[in-house]
C-alpha positions as CSV (number, residue, x, y, z in Angstrom):
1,X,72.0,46.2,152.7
2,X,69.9,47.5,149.5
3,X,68.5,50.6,149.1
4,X,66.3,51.5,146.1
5,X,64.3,54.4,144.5
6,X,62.3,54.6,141.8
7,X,60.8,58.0,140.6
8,X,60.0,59.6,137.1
9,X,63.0,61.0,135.1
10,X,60.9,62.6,132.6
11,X,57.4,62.0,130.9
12,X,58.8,59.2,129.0
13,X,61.2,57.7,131.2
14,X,61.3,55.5,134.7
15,X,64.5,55.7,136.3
16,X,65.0,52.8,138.9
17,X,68.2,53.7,141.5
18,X,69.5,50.3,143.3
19,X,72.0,51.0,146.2
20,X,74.4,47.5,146.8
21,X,76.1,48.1,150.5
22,X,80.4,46.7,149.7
23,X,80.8,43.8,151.9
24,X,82.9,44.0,154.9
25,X,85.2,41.1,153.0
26,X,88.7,42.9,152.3
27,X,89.3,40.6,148.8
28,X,86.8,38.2,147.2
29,X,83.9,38.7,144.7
30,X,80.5,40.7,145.7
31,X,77.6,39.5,143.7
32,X,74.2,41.7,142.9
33,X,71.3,39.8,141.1
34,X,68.5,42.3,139.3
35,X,65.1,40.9,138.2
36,X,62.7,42.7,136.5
37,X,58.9,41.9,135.7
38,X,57.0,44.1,133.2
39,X,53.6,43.0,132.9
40,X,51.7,44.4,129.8
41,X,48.5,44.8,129.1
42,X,46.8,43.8,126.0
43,X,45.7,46.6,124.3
44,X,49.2,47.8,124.0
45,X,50.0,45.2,121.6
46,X,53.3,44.3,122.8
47,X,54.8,41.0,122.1
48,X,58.0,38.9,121.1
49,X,57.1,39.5,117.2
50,X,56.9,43.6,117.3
51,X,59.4,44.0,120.4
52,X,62.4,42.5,119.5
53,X,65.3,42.4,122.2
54,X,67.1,44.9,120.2
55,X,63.8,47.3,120.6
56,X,64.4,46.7,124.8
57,X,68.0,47.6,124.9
58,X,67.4,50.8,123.0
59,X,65.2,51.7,125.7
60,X,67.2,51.0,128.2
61,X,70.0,52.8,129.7
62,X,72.4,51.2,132.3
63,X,74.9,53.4,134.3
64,X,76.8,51.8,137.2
65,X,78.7,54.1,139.8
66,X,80.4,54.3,143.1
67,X,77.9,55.2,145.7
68,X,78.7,58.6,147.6
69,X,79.1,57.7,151.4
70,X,76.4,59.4,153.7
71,X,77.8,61.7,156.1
72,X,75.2,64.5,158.0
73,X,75.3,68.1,157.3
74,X,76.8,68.6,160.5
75,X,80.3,66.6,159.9
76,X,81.4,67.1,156.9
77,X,83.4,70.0,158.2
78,X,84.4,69.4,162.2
79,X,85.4,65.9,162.3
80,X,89.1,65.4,162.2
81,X,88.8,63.0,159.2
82,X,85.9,64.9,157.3
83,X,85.9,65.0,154.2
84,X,86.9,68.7,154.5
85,X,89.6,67.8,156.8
86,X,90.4,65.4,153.7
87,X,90.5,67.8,150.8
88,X,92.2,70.6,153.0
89,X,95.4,68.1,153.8
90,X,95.2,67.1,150.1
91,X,95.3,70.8,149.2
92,X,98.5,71.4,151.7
93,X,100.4,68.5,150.3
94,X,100.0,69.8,147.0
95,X,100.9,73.0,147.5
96,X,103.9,71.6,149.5
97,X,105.3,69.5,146.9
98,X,103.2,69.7,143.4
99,X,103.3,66.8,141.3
100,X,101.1,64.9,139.0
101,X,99.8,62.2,141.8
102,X,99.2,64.9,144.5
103,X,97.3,67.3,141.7
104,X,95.4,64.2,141.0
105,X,94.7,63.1,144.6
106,X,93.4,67.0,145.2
107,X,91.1,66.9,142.2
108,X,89.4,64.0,143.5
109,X,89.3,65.4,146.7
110,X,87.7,68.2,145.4
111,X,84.9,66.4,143.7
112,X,84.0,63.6,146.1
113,X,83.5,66.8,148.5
114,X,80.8,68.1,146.2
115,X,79.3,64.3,145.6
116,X,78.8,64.2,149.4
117,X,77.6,67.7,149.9
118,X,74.7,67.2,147.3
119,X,74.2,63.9,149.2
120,X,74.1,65.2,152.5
121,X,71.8,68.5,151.2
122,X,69.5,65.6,150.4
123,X,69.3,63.4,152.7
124,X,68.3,66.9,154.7
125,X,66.1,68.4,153.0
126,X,63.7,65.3,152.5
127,X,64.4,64.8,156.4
128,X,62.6,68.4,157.3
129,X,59.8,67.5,154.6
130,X,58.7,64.4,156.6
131,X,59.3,66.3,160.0
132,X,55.4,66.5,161.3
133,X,56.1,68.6,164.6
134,X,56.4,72.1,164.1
135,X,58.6,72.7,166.7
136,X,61.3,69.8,165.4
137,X,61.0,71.5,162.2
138,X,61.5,75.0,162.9
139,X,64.7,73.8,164.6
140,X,65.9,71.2,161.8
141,X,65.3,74.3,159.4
142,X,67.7,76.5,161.5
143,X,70.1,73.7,162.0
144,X,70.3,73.4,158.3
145,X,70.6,76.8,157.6
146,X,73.6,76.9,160.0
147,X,75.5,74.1,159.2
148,X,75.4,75.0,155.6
149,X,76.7,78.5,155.9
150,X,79.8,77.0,157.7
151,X,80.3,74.0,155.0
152,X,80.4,76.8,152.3
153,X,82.6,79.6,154.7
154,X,85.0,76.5,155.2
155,X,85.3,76.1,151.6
156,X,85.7,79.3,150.4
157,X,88.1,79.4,152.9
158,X,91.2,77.2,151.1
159,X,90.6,80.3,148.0
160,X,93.4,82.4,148.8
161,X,95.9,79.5,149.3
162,X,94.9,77.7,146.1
163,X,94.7,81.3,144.4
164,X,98.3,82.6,145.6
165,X,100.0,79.5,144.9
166,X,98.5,78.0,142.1
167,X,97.2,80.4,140.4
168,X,99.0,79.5,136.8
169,X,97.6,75.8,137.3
170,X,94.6,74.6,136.1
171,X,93.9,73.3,139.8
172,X,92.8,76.7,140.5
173,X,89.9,76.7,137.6
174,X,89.0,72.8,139.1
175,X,88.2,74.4,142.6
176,X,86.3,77.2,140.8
177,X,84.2,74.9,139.1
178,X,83.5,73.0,142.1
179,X,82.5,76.4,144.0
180,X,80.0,77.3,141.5
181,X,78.6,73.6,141.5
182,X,78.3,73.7,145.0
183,X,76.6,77.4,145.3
184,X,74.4,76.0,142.4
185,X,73.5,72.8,144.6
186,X,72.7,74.9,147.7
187,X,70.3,77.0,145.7
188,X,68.7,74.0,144.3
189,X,67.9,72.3,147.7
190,X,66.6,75.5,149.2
191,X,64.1,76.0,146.4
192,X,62.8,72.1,147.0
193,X,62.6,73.0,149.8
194,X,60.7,76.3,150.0
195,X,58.4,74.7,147.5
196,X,57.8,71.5,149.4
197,X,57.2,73.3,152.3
198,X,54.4,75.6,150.3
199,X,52.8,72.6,148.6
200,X,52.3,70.9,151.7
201,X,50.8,74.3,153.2
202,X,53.2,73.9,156.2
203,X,53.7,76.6,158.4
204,X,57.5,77.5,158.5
205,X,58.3,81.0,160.8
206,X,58.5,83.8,158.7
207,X,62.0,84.7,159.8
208,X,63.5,81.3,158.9
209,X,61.5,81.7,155.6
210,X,63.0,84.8,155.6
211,X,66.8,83.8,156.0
212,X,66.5,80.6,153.5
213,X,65.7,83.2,151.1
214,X,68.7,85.1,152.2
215,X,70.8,82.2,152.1
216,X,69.7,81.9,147.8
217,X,69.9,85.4,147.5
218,X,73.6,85.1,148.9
219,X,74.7,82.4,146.6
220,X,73.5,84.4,143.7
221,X,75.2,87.7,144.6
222,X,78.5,85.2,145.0
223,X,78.5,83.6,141.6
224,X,78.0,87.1,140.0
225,X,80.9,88.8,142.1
226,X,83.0,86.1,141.3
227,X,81.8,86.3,137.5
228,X,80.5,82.4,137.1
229,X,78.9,81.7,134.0
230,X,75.5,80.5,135.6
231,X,74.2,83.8,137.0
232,X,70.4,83.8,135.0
233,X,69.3,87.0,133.9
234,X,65.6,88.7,133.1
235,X,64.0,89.0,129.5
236,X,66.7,86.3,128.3
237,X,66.2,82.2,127.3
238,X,68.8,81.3,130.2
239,X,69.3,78.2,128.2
240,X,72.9,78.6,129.2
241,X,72.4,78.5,132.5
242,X,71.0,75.0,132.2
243,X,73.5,73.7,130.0
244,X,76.1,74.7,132.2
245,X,74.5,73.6,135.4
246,X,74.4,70.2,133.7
247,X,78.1,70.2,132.5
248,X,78.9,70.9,136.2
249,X,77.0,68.1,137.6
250,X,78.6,65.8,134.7
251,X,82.1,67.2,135.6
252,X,81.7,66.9,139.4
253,X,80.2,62.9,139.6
254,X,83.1,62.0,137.0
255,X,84.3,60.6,140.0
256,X,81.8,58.5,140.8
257,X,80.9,56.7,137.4
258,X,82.8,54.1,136.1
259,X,84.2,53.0,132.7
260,X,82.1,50.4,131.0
261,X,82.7,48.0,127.7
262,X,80.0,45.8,126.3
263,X,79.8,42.7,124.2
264,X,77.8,40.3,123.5
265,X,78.2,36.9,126.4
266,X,78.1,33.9,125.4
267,X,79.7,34.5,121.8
268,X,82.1,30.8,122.0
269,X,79.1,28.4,123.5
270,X,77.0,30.2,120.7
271,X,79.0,28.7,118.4
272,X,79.7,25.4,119.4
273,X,75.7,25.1,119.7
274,X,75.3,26.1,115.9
275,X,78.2,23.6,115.1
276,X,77.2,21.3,117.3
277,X,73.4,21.6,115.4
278,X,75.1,21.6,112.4
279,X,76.7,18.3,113.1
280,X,73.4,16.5,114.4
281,X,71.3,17.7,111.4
282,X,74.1,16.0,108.6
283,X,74.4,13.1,110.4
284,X,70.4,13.0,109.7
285,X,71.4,13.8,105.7
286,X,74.1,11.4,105.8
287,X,72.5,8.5,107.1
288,X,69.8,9.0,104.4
289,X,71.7,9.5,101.6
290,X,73.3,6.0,103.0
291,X,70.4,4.2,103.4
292,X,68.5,5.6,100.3
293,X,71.7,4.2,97.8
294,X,72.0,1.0,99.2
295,X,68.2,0.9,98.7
296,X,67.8,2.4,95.8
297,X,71.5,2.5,94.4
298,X,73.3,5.7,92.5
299,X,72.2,7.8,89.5
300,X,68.1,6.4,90.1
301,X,65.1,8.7,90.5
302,X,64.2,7.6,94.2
303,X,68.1,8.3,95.3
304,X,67.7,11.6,93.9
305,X,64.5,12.4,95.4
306,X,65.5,11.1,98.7
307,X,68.7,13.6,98.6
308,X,66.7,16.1,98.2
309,X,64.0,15.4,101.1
310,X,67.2,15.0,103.4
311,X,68.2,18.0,102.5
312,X,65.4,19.6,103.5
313,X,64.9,18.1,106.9
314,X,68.5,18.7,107.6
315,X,68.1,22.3,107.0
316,X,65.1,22.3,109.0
317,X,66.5,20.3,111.8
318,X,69.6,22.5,112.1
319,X,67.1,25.3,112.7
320,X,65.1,23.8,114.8
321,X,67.8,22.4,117.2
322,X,70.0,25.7,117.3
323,X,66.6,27.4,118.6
324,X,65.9,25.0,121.1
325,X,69.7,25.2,122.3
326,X,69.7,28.8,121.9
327,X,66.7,29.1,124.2
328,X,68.2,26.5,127.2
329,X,71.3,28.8,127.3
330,X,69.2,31.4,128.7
331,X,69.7,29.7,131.8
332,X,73.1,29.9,132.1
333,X,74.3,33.0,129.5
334,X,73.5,36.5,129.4
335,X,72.7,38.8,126.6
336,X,75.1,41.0,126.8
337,X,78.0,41.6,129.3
338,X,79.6,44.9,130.3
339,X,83.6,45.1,131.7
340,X,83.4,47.6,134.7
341,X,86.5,49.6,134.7
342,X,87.6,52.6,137.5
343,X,88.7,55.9,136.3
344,X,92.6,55.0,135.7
345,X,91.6,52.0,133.8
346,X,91.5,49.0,135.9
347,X,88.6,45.8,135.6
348,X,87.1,46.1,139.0
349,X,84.2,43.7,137.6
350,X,81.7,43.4,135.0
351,X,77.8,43.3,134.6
352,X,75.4,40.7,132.8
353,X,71.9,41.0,131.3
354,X,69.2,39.7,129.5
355,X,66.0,39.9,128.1
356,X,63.3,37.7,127.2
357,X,59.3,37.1,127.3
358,X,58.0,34.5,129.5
359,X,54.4,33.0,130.3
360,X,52.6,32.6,132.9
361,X,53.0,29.2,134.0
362,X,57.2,29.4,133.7
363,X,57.2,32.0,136.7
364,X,59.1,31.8,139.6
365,X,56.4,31.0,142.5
366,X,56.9,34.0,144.6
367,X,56.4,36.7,141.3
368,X,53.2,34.6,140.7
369,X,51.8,35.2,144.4
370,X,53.2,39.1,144.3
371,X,51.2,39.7,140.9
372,X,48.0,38.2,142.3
373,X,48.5,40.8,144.9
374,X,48.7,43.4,142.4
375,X,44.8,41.5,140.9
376,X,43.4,42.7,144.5
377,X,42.6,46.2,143.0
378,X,41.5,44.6,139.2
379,X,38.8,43.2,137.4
380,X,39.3,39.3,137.2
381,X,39.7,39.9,132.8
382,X,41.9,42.7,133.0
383,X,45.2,40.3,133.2
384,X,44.1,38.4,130.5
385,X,46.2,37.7,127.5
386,X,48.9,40.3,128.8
387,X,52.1,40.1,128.0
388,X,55.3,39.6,130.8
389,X,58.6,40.7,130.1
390,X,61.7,40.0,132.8
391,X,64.9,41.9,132.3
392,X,67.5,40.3,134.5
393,X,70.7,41.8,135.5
394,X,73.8,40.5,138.0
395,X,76.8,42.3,138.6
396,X,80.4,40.8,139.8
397,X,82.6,43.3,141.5
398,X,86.3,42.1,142.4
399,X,86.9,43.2,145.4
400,X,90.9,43.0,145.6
401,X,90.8,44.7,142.3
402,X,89.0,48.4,143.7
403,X,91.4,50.7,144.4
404,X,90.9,52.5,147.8
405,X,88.0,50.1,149.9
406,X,87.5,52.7,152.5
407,X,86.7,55.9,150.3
408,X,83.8,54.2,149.2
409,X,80.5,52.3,150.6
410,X,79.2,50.4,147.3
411,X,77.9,50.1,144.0
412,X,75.3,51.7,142.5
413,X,72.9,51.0,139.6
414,X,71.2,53.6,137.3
415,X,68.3,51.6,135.1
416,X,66.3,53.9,133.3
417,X,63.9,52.6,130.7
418,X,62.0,54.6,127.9
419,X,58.2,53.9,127.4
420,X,57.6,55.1,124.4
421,X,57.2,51.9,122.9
422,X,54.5,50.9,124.9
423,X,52.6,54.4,124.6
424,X,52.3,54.3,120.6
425,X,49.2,52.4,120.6
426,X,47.2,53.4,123.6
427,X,43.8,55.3,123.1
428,X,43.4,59.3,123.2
429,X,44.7,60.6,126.7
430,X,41.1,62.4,127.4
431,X,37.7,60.8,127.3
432,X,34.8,62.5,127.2
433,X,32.5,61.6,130.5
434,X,29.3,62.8,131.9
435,X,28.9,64.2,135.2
436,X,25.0,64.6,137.0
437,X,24.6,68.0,138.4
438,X,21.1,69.6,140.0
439,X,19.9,70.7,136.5
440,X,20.9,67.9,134.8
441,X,24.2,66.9,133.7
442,X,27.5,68.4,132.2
443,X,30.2,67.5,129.6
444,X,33.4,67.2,130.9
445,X,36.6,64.9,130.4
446,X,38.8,62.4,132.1
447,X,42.2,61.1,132.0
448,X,42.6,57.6,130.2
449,X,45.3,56.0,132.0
450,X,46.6,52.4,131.6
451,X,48.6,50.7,134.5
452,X,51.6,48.9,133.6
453,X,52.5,46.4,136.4
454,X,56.1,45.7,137.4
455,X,57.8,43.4,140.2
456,X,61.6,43.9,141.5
457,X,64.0,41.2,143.1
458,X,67.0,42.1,143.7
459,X,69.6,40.6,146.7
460,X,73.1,40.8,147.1
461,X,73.8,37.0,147.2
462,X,72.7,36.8,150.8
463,X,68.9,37.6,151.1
464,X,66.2,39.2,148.8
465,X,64.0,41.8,148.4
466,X,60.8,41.8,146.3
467,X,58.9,45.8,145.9
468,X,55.5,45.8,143.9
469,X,54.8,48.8,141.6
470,X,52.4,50.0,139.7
471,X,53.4,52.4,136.8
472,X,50.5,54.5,135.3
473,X,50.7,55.4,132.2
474,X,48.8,57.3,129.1
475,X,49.8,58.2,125.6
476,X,51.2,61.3,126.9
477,X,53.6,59.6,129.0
478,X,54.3,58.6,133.1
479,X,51.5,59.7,135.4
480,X,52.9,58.9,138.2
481,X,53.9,55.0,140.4
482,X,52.4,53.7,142.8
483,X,54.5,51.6,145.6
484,X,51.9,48.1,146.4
485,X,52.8,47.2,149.9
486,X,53.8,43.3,150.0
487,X,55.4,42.3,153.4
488,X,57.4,39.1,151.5
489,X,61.5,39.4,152.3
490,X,63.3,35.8,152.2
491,X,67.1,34.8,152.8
């Protein structure tokens, strides 16, 4: 199974989240494919000779990382193999007998904990927000209330051990860390979901409104009785704050992203087609440097200038023929590929990509019929002379080479490409319109927005998806996107 999300990471930036469920298969190879059409206007005058491939991979940023298994709210602290019941047997056997392994085992205890707590806080709140009965709501909202209060009770729970018995290890400061990233997660959530809740001008009961307040207020009064550095405080920048919320959060998932080393693919077939170019292009200068002297003979005027035309066909030939070659390989290499190594080390597998801009008539069948979907809501000219760019992506994961199969439920890819490049030549982002009122009419001014249309297939081997989106976009950045329903799933 394949999950995706796609959402704006900031004005400039799209970041596209892809989900790959492990197979059930205890050894072998899994196999993820990524494609990627970008369909450019015109006006933004984007093509091969101003975007190079260099220019693309700038903009893009690539993060793979273990996917945090889904457990609900309610079990991550009663079942018998929670992942509290987890980290509080890893704490014991620690404290029973330290040594390095155990200390390492408990600090990624400790962490994978918080990855699935954020998860879980998630997957809830967004749960409530689509809730449309009232009644549901009201009790999902006390539910969650609840069930968090014992997850974070249960956890502060294992302090006094930890603290008595470790306290001259740096153990100790790794579950404080994880305390304050977890307060600072619950606080989070709540305000989402608070807000939400407000925007949508739902009515929530005032005393549950009441008690998530409390349940903020709580947290806050926690972190500054226990003295953590991200307590904000009035009439000051609180930049702190944010930079340490973010070194949590990079601290806590260091257990889900994985080590990565990339060069370029292809590098030996690269250079047996240059040679092999090389080779065809002097046989060419050869044979007319033959055939010109036993025409002509040595030392003459015609032999010379024969040489000399040889020589620049071969040259030219060469060229020619390592573009031509370097352009078939496209089929069969990759631009770049990445080594995918765990945290202690290992290759559990490695990623491949490219880039390149194709026309019209070389795509695939199915993109062709999903982007005359996307025409439905265009005028016929708008297409016109845009440009298409496909980014492709497949990633190999060796299955008898991941350490621990059961801790985790898959792979999953971070893409998240910059815009800026294509923003540089659009028009002003306001235009000035006229709007007809009963005296007359008015001056006012709209947006100028120009839709960038993109098509994703992606498939783990087996069967594959194909989502339809349209990005909008203006010189100030991301408006918003816009999912395009297209019922089209094949094996």
């Amino acid at each position: 199974m394949i999950r995706e999300h796609i959402k704006i990471h900031d004005q400039q930036t799209i970041e596209i989240k892809l989900e790959f469920s492990s197979s059930k298969a205890p050894k072998g190879k899994d196999s993820y494919f990524v494609n990627m059409y970008l369909f450019l206007p015109y006006a933004l005058d984007i093509n091969k000779h101003n975007f190079s491939k260099q220019d693309f991979y700038n903009s893009l940023k690539t993060y793979i990382r273990l996917t945090t298994p889904f457990y609900l709210l309610q079990n991550i602290a009663k079942e018998k193999n929670s992942p509290y019941a987890r980290l509080s047997k890893s704490a014991k056997n620690f404290i029973a007998s330290p040594d390095e392994d155990k200390k390492v085992k408990f600090d990624l205890e400790i962490k994978r904990f918080c990855s699935i707590f954020g998860t879980s806080l998630r997957h809830a709140t967004n749960h409530i927000l689509t809730t449309i009965n009232n009644t549901d709501r009201e009790y999902l909202i006390a539910e969650y209330i609840n069930q968090v209060t014992q997850i974070r009770e249960a956890y502060k729970s294992l302090r006094p051990t930890i603290n008595v018995s470790l306290k001259s290890s740096d153990i100790f400061d790794v579950y404080q860390l994880a305390d304050e990233y977890q307060s600072l997660l619950v606080e989070k959530h709540v305000f989402i979901l608070t807000d939400k809740l407000a925007e949508k001008n739902e009515n929530v009961d005032k005393t549950q409104r009441t008690k998530l307040n409390g349940l903020v207020l709580l947290e806050m009064a926690y972190r500054e009785e226990r003295e953590y550095q991200s307590v904000a405080k009035p009439h000051r920048s609180n930049e702190d704050i944010l930079y340490r919320s973010s070194q949590l959060k990079k601290f806590i998932e260091s257990n889900l992203f994985l080590n990565t080393d990339t060069k370029k693919d292809g590098l030996l077939f690269e250079q047996i087609i240059f040679g092999f170019a090389a080779g065809l292009a002097m046989i060419f200068a050869t044979a007319v440097a033959f055939a010109s002297q036993m025409m002509y003979g040595n030392l003459t005027l015609p032999f010379f200038i024969a040489l000399v035309v040889s020589y620049i066909f071969k040259d030219r030939i060469k060229e020619l023929l390592r573009l031509y070659l370097n352009k078939k390989q496209y089929r069969y290499f990759y631009d770049f590929k990445t080594n995918i190594y765990d945290q202690k080390g290992g290759k559990i597998g490695n990623l491949k990509e490219s880039f390149l801009f194709v026309k019209h008539k070389h795509l695939p069948e199915l993109i062709l019929v999903a982007r005359n979907k996307m025409r439905s809501t265009e005028i016929p000219s708008e297409s016109m002379g845009e440009k298409i760019i496909r980014y492709r992506n497949k990633i190999n994961i060796f299955k008898n080479k991941v350490e621990e199969p059961d801790e985790f439920s898959g792979f999953t890819e971070i893409l998240r490409m910059n815009i800026t490049d294509f923003t540089k030549k659009m028009d002003d982002p306001k235009k000035e319109i006229f709007i007809r009122t009963r005296n007359g009419f008015k001056r006012s001014y709209a947006d100028r927005a120009y839709h960038l249309n993109m098509v994703l297939t992606y498939s783990d081997g087996e069967g594959k998806k194909l989502r339809l989106y349209k990005l909008v976009v203006s010189r100030n950045g991301l408006k918003r996107v816009e999912h395009i329903n297209f019922e089209e799933e094949s094996a």
